[in-house]
C-alpha positions in Angstrom: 25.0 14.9 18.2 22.4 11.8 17.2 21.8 13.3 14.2 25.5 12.8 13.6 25.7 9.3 15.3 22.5 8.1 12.3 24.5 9.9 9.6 21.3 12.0 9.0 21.8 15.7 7.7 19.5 18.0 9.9 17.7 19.5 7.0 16.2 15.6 6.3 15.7 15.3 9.4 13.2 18.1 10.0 11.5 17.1 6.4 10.8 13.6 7.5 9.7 14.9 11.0 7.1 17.6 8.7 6.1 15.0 6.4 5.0 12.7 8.9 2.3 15.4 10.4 0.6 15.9 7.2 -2.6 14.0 5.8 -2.2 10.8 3.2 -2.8 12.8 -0.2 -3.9 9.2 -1.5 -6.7 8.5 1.7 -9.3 8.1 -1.0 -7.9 6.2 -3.4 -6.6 3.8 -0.9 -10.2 3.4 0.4 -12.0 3.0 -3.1 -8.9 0.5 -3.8 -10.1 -1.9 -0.3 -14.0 -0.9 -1.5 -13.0 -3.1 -5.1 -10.9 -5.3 -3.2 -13.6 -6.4 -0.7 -16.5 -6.4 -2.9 -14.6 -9.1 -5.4 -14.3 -11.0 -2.2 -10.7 -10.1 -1.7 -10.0 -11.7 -5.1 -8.8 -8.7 -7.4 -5.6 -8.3 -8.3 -3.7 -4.9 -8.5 -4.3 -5.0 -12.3 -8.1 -6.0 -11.7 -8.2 -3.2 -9.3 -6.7 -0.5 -11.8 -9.6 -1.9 -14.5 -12.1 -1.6 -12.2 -11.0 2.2 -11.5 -10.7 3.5 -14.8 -14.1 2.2 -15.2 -15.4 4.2 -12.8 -13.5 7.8 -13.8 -10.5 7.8 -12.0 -7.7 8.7 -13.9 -4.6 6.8 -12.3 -1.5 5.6 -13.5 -0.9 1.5 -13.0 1.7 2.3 -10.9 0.1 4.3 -8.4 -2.4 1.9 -7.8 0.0 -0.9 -7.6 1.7 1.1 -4.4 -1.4 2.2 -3.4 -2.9 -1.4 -3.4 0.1 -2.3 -1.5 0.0 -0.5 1.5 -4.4 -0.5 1.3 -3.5 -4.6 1.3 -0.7 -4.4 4.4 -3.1 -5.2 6.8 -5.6 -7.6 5.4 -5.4 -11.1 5.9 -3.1 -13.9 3.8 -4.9 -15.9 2.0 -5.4 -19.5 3.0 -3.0 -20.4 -0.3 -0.7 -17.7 0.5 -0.7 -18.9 4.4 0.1 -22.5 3.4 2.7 -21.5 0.8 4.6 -19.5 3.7 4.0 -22.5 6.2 5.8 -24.8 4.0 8.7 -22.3 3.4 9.4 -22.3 7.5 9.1 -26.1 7.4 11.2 -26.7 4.9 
């Protein structure tokens, strides 16, 4: 009945519900990604970051690490630069 109500098939449904049980497959490449992040004093860019990877072995595409960087980066603080870009927008 609710699964009819979302518009949800019940087949997606239970695949969502499975996938959200199972471990990150990319854990350790979102923590090497905060490791480059933090040690260039949170100044590395997604591009910087993928540099900084190949150098050290890993074999990862550029857009892997720009998702990956992403969601490592969702709970790290804005910037002071970022923070007063966004203050301005609400002003003005």
């Amino acid at each position: 009945m609710l699964l009819r109500v979302v518009g949800l098939a019940r087949s997606t449904f239970f695949y969502h519900q499975a996938r959200l049980g199972r471990p990150d497959p990319r854990a350790g490449l979102k923590a090497v990604i905060t490791d480059v992040f933090t040690s260039n004093h949170a100044r590395y860019g997604h591009r910087d970051v993928h540099w900084e990877l190949v150098k050290a072995g890993w074999q990862v595409a550029k857009k892997t690490v720009l998702k990956a960087d992403a969601a490592a980066r969702a709970g790290l603080p804005v910037t002071p630069r970022e923070a007063m870009r966004l203050v301005s927008r609400e002003i003005g």
